[in-house]
N, C-alpha and C positions, 0 to 999 in steps of 0.2 A: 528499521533504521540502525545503522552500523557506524561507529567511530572508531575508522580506520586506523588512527592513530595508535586509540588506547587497547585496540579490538575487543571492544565491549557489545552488546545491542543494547540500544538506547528504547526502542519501542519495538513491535510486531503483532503482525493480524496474519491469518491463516484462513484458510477454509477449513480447515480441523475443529476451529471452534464453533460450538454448537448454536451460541448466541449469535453469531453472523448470519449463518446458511440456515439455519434451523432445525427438524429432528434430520432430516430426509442429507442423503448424502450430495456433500455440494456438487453440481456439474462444473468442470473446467468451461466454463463461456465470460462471454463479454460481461453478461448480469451481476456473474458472480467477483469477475477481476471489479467491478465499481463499487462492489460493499467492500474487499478489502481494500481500494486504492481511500477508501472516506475515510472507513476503521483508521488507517494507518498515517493520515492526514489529522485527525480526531488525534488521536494517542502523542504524536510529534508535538502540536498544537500546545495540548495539557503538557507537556514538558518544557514549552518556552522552545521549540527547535523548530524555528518560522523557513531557513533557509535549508535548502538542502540538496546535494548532486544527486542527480537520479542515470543510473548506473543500468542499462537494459538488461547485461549481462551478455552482449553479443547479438539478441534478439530483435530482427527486425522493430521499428518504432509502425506498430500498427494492429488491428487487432484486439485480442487482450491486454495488450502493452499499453499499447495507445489506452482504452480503456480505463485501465489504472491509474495512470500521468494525471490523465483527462480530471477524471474523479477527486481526483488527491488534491488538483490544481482548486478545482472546486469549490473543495473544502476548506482550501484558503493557503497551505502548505506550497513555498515557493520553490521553483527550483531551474 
C-alpha cells in the first residue's frame, strides 16, 4: 500500500518473506498471489486503511491479479 500523495508505503507483503511462503522458495502462482493478497489485506486492516484503489499496473485483471484482488477482498480490505 502506497500514499501517492505523500509517497510513503503505508504496508507490504512479498513472497521474499519467509513467514508467508515458508523455508522453500515461493512459486510465482495463483496459491501464492492469495497469501500475499490476505497478508496485505491483514496489514491495511491493522492500520485502519479499509478503503483503497487497486492499481493492476497495466496487467490484465485475471489470473494472479485476479487472485490477489480476490483474496485481499476477502479479507475484508475495500476497493
Amino acid at each position: 500500500m502506497i500514499d501517492d500523495d505523500a509517497g510513503r508505503t503505508l504496508a507490504a507483503a512479498s513472497t521474499m518473506e519467509r513467514s508467508l511462503v515458508g523455508k522453500d522458495k515461493a512459486a510465482a502462482n495463483r496459491t501464492t498471489a492469495e497469501l500475499i493478497g490476505k497478508a496485505i489485506a491483514e496489514r491495511s486492516l491493522a492500520k485502519k486503511l479499509e478503503r483503497v484503489v487497486f492499481d493492476r499496473g497495466g496487467f490484465f485483471y485475471h489470473g494472479k491479479v485476479k487472485a490477489l484482488a480476490d483474496a485481499a477482498r476477502a479479507t475484508g480490505l475495500k476497493f
